[in-house]
One Martini backbone bead per residue (centre of mass of N, CA, C, O) as a GRO file, in nm:
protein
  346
    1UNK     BB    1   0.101   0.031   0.013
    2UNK     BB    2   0.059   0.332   0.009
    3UNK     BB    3   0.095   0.642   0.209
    4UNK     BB    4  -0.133   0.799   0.078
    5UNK     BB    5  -0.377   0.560   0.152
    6UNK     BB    6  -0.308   0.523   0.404
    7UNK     BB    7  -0.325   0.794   0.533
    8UNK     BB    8  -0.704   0.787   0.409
    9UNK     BB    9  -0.741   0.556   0.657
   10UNK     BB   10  -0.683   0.741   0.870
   11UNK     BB   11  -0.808   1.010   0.832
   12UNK     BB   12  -1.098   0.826   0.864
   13UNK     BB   13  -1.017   0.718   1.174
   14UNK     BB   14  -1.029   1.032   1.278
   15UNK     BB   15  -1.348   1.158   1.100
   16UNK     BB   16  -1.294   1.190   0.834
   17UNK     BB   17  -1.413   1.322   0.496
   18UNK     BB   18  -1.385   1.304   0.144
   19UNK     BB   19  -1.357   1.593  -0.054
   20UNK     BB   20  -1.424   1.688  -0.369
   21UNK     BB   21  -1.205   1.916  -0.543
   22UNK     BB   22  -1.083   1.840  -0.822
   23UNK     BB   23  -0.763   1.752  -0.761
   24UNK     BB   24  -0.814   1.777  -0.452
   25UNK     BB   25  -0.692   1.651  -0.154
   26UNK     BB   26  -0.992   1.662   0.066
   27UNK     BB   27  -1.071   1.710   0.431
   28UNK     BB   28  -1.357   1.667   0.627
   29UNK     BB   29  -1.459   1.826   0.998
   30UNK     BB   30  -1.725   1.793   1.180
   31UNK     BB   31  -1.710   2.087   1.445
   32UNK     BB   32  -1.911   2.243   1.604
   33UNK     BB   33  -2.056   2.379   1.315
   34UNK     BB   34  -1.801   2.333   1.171
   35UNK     BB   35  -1.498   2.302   0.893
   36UNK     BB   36  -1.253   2.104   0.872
   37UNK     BB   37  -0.971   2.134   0.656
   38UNK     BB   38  -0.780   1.895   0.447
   39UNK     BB   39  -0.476   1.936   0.273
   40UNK     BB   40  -0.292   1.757   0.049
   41UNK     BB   41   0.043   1.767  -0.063
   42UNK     BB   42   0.210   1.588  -0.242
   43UNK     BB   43   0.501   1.546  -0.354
   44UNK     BB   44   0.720   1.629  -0.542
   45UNK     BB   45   0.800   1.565  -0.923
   46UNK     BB   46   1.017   1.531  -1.133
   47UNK     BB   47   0.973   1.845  -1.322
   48UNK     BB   48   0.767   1.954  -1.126
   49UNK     BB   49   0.569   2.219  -1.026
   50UNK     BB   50   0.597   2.443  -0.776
   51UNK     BB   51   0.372   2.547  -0.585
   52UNK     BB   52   0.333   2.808  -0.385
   53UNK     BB   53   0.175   2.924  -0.106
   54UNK     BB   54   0.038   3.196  -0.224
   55UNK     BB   55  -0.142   3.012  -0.387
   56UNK     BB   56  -0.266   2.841  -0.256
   57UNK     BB   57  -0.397   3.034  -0.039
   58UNK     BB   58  -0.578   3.163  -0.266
   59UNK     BB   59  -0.724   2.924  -0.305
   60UNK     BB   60  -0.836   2.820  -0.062
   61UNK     BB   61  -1.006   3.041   0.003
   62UNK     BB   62  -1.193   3.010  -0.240
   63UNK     BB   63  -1.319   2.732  -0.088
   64UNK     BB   64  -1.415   2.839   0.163
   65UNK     BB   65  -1.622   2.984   0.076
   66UNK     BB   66  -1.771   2.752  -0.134
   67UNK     BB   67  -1.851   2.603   0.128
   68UNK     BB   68  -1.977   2.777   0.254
   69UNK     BB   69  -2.204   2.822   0.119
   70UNK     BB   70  -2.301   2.528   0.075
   71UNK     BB   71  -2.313   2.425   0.405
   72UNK     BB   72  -2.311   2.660   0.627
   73UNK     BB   73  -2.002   2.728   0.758
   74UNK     BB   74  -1.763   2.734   0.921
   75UNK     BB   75  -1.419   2.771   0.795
   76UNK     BB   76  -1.105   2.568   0.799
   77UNK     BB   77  -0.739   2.523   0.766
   78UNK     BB   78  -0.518   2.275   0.640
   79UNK     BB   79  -0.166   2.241   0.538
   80UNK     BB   80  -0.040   1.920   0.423
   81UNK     BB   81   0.299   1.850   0.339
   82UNK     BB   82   0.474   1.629   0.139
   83UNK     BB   83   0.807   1.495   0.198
   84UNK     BB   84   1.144   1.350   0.127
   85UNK     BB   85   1.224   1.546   0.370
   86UNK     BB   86   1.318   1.800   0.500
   87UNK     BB   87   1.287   2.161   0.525
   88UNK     BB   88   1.418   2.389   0.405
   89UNK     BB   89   1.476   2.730   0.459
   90UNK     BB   90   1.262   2.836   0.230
   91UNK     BB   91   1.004   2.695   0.336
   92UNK     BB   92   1.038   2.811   0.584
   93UNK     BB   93   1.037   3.119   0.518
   94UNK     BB   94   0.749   3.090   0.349
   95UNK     BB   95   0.576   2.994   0.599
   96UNK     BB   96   0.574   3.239   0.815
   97UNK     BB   97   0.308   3.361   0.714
   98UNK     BB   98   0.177   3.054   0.740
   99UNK     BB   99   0.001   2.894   1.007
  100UNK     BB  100  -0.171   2.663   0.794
  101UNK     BB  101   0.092   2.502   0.793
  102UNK     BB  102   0.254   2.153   0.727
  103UNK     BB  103   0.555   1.965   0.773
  104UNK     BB  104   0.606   1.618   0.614
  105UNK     BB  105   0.843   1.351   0.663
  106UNK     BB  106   0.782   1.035   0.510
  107UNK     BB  107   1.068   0.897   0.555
  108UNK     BB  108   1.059   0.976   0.851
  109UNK     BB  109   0.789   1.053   1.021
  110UNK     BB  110   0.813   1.356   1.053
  111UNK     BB  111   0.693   1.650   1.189
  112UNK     BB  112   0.643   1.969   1.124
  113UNK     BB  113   0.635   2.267   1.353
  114UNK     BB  114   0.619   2.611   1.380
  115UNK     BB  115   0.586   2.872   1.583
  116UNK     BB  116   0.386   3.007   1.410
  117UNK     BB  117   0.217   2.738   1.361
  118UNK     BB  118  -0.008   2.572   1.445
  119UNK     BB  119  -0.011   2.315   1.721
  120UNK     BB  120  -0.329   2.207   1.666
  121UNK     BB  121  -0.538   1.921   1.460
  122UNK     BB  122  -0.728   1.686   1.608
  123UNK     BB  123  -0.435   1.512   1.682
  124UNK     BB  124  -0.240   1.505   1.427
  125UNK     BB  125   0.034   1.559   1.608
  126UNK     BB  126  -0.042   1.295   1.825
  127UNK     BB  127  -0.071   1.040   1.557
  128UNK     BB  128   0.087   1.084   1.284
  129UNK     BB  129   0.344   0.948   1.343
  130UNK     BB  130   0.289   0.677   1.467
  131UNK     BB  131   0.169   0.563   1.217
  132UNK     BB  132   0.415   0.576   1.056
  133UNK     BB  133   0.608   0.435   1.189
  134UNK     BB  134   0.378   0.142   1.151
  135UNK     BB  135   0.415   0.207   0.818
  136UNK     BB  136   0.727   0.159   0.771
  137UNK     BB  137   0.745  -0.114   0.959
  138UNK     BB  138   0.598  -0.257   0.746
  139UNK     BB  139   0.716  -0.212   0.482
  140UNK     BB  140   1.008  -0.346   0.562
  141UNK     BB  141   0.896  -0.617   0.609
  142UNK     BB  142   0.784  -0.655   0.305
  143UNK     BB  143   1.038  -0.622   0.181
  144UNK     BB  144   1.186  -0.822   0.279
  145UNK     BB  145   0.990  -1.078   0.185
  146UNK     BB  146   1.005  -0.969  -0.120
  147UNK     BB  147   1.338  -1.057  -0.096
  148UNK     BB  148   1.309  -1.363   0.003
  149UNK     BB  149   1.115  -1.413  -0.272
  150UNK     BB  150   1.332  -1.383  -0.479
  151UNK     BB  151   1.593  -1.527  -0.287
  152UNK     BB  152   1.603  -1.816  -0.381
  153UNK     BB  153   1.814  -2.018  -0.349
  154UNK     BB  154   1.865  -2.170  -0.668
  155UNK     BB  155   1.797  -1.937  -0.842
  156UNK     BB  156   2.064  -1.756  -0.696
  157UNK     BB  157   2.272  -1.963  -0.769
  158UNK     BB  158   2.217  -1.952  -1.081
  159UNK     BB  159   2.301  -1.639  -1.097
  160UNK     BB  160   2.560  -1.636  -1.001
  161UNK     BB  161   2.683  -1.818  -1.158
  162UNK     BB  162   2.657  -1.697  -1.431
  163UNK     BB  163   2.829  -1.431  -1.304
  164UNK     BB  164   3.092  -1.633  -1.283
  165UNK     BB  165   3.163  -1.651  -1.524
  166UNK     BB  166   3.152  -1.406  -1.695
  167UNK     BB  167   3.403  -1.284  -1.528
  168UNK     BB  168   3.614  -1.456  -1.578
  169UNK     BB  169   3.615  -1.497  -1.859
  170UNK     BB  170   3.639  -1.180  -1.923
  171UNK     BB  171   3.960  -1.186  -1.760
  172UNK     BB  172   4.048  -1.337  -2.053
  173UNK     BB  173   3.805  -1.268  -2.260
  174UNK     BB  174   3.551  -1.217  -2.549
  175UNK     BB  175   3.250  -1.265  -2.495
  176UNK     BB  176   3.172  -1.190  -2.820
  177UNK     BB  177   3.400  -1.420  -2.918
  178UNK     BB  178   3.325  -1.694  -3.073
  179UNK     BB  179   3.552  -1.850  -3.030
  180UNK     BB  180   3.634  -1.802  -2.771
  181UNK     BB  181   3.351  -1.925  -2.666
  182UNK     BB  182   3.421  -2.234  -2.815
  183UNK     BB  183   3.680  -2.267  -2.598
  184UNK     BB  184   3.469  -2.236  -2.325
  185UNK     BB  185   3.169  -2.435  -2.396
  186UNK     BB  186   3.041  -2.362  -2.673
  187UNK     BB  187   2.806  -2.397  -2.915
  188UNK     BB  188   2.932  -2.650  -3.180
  189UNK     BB  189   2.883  -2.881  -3.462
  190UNK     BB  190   3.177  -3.016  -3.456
  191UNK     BB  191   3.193  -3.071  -3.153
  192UNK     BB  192   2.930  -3.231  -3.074
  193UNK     BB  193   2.891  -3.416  -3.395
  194UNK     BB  194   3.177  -3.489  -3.448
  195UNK     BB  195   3.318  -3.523  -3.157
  196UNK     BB  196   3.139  -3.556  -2.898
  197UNK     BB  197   3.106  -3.280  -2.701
  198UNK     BB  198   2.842  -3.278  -2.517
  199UNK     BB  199   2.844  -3.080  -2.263
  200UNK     BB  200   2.798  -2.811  -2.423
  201UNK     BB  201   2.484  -2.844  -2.329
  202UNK     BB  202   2.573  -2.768  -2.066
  203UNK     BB  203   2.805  -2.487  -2.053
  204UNK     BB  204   2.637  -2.288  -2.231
  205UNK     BB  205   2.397  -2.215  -2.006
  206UNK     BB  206   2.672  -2.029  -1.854
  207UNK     BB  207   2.749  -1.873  -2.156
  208UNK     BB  208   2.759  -1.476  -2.266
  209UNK     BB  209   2.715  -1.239  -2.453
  210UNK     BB  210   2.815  -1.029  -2.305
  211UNK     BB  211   2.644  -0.786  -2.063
  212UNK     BB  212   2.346  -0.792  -2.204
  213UNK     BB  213   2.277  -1.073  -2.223
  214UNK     BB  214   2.307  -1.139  -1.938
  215UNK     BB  215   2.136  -0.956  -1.808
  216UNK     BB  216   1.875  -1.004  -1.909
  217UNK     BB  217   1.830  -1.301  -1.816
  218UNK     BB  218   1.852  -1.251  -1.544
  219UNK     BB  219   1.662  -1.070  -1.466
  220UNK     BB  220   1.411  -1.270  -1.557
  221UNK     BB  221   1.501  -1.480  -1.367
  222UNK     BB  222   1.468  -1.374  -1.092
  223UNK     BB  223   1.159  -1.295  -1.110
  224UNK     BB  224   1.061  -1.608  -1.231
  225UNK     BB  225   1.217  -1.831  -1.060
  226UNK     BB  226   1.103  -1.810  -0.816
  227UNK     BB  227   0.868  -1.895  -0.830
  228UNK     BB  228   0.842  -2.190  -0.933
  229UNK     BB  229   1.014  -2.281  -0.673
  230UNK     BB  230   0.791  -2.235  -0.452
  231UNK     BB  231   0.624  -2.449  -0.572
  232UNK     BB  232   0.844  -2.717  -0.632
  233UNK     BB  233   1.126  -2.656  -0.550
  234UNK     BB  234   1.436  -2.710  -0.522
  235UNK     BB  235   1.489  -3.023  -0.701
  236UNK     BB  236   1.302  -2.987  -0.908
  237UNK     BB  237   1.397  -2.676  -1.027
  238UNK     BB  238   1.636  -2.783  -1.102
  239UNK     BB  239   1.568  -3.018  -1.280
  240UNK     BB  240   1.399  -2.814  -1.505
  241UNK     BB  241   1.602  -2.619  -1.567
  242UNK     BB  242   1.832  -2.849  -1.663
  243UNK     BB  243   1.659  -2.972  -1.880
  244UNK     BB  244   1.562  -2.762  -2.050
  245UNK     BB  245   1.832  -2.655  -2.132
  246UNK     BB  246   1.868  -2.898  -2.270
  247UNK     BB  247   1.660  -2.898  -2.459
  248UNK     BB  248   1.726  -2.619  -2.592
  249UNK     BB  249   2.016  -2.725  -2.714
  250UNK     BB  250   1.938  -2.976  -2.881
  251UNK     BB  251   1.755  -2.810  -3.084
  252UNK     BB  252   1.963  -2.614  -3.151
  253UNK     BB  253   2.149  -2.790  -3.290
  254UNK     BB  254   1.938  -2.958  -3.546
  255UNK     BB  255   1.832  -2.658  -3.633
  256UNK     BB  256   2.056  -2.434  -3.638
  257UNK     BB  257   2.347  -2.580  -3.669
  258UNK     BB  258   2.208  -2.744  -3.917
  259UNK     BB  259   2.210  -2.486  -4.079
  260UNK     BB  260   2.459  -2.358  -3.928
  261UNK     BB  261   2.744  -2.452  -3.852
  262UNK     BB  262   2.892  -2.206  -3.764
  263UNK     BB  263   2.722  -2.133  -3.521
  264UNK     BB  264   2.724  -2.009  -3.203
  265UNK     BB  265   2.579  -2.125  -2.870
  266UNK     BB  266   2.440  -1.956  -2.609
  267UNK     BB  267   2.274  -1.973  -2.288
  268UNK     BB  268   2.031  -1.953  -2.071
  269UNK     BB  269   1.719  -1.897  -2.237
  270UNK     BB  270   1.604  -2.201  -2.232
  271UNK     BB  271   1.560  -2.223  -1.923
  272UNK     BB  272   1.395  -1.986  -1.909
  273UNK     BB  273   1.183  -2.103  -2.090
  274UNK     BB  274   1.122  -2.351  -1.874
  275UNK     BB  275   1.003  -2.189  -1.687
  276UNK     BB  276   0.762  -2.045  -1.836
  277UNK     BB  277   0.649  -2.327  -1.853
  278UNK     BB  278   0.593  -2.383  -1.583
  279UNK     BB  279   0.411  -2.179  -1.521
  280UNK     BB  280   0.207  -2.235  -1.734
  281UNK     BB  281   0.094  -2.494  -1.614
  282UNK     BB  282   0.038  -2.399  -1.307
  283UNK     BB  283  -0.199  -2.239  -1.399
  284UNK     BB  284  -0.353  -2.415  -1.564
  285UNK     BB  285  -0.403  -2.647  -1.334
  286UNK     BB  286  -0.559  -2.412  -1.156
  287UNK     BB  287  -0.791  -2.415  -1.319
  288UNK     BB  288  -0.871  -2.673  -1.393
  289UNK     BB  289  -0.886  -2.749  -1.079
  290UNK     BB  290  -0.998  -2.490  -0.914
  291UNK     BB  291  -0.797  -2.343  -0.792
  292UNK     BB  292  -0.539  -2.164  -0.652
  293UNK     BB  293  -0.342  -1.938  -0.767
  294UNK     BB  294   0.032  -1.929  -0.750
  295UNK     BB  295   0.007  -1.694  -0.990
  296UNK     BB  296  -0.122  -1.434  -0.965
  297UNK     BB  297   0.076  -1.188  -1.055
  298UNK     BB  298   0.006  -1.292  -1.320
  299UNK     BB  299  -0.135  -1.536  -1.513
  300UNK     BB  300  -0.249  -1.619  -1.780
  301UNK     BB  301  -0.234  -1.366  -1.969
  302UNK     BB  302   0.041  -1.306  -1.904
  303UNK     BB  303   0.201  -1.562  -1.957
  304UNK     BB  304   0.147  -1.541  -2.279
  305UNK     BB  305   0.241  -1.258  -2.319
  306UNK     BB  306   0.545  -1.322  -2.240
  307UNK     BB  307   0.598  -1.520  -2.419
  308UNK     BB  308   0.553  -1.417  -2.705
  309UNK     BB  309   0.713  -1.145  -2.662
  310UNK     BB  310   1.011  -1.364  -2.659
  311UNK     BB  311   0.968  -1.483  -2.943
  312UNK     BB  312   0.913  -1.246  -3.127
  313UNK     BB  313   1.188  -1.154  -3.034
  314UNK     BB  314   1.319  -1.339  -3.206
  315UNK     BB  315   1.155  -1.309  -3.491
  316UNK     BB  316   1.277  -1.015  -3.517
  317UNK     BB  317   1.555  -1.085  -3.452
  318UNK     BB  318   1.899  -1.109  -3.414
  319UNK     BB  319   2.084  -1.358  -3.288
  320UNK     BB  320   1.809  -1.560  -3.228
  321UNK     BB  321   1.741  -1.865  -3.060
  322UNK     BB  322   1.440  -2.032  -3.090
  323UNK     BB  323   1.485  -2.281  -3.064
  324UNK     BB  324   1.592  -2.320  -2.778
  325UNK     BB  325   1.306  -2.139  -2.700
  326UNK     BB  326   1.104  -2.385  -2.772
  327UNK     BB  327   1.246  -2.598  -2.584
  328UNK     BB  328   1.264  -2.461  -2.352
  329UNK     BB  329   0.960  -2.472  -2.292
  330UNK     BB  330   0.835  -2.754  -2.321
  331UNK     BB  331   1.000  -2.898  -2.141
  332UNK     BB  332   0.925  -2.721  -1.876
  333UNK     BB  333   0.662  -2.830  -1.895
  334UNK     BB  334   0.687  -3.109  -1.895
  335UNK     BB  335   0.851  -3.144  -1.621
  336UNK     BB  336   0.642  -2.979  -1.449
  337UNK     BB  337   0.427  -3.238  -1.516
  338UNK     BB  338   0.610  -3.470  -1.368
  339UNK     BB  339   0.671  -3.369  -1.090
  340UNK     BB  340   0.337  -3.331  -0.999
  341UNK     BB  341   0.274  -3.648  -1.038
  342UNK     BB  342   0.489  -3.775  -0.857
  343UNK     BB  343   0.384  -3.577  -0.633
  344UNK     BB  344   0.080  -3.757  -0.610
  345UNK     BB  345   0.217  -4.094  -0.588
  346UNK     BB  346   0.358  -4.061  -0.311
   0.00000   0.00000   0.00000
């Protein structure tokens, strides 16, 4: 949940209740008669223009008249500034002429409330910071967690091993010239097919062209392949990922090489489309059986689309081998489904 959300639902249970008006976050409670009211004013965006203290209260004034006159009220007003860090010596300065300003550090939970100032608005005085303050703690408990389910063991043994491999390469030479990756384990027709050196289906899936390479497949791999592991656990997870992995090596042979001998091939990206194969099943298995889903986050038709435009773009990019990246995406589902089988009659 984000600050803004929270704030108007403490200030909900404050006794506020939110008026419309314009584009205005203006929250209003009814005291003895009278009309109290609050506006937020989040964060400047960089880019964005920050309004004056003077327009706002000329604006302000302006919608007090016409609340007076709607409710038939007397109205008072707060301006609540939300700010990423403490306020400036300028802000401070420009703040003197109105005492009817408090300004809020969201980053640290902090009001500031200075001498000129009035000192109370219905206690929001002394509970907004520890509101700030338990939701602060809230976030950061959240953030832990989302950071522990993102950090699963193997998939980030996975990912650690793919850039170790990536840095000694680099420190050696040019991870971009094919001629260096096929004498370091990268797949060609000459060595897998003709020598017999088949390991190769296995060292390639950790040996990656350049630094954009490397990058992009991690990336995608830590995002999703924590899913697959808390799915089916870590041993299962390993052995889809590299079953998968070789799968779309394999694929890859057949087709691209069998096509082109000259090509050298590498790349984790056959295992990663067999992570999204497996994701995929899983989807799938929840809906026919009616279950809870398990990749929420994603859903049937975001996996459909992820796939796709992963697809999509190697059959219309250069230097892409879309068989590898076929054939780990099939093996991944099936192999996904050979697990969950396994598994259900243990």
């Amino acid at each position: 949940m984000e600050f803004t959300e929270a704030l108007q639902e403490f200030l909900f249970h404050q006794g506020f209740q939110r008026i419309k008006y314009d584009s205005k976050i203006l929250w209003g409670k009814d005291t003895n008669g009278k009309l109290s009211l609050l506006e937020i004013v989040p964060p400047v965006l960089p880019g964005q223009k920050k309004m004056s203290l003077e327009q706002r209260d000329r604006e302000m004034a302006d919608i007090e008249r016409q609340i007076m006159i709607k409710y038939q009220k007397k109205v008072e007003h707060l301006l609540l500034i939300l700010r990423q860090g403490a306020p400036d010596t300028e802000e401070r300065k420009e703040a003197e002429s109105y005492p009817d300003v408090w300004f809020f550090d969201i980053k640290a939970g902090q009001l500031y409330i200075y001498e000129y100032q009035k000192s109370e608005y219905y206690n929001l005085e002394n509970d907004l910071e520890p509101f700030t303050q338990k939701f602060l703690q809230k976030q950061a408990a959240e953030e832990k967690k989302e950071l522990h389910q993102i950090l699963t063991p193997v998939n980030t043994m996975l990912v650690l091993i793919n850039v170790l491999v990536f840095a000694v390469l680099s420190f050696f030479g040019d991870t971009t010239n094919a001629e260096f990756m096929a004498a370091h384990g990268a797949m060609d027709w000459v060595d897998i097919v003709e020598k017999g050196q088949y390991y190769r289906l296995f060292t390639s899936m950790f040996l990656h062209f350049g630094a954009d390479h490397l990058l992009q497949n991690m990336l995608i791999l830590l995002l999703i392949g924590c899913r697959l592991e808390r799915i089916t656990g870590k041993l299962a997870y390993f052995i889809i990922y590299i079953g998968a992995g070789l799968a779309g090596a394999v694929t890859s042979v057949i087709f691209t090489l069998g096509a082109s001998p000259n090509t050298v091939g590498a790349g984790a990206s056959g295992a990663i489309f067999g992570v999204m194969g497996g994701l995929l099943f899983c989807i799938l298995a929840d809906l026919i059986q009616k279950k809870r889903h398990r990749v929420e986050e994603i859903g049937l038709t975001g996996m459909i689309f992820m796939v796709c435009s992963a697809l999509s773009y190697g059959f219309f990019s250069n230097g892409v081998d879309n068989a590898a990246h076929i054939g780990g995406l099939i093996g991944g589902f099936l192999l996904t489904m050979l697990s969950r089988l396994l598994c259900k009659n243990k």
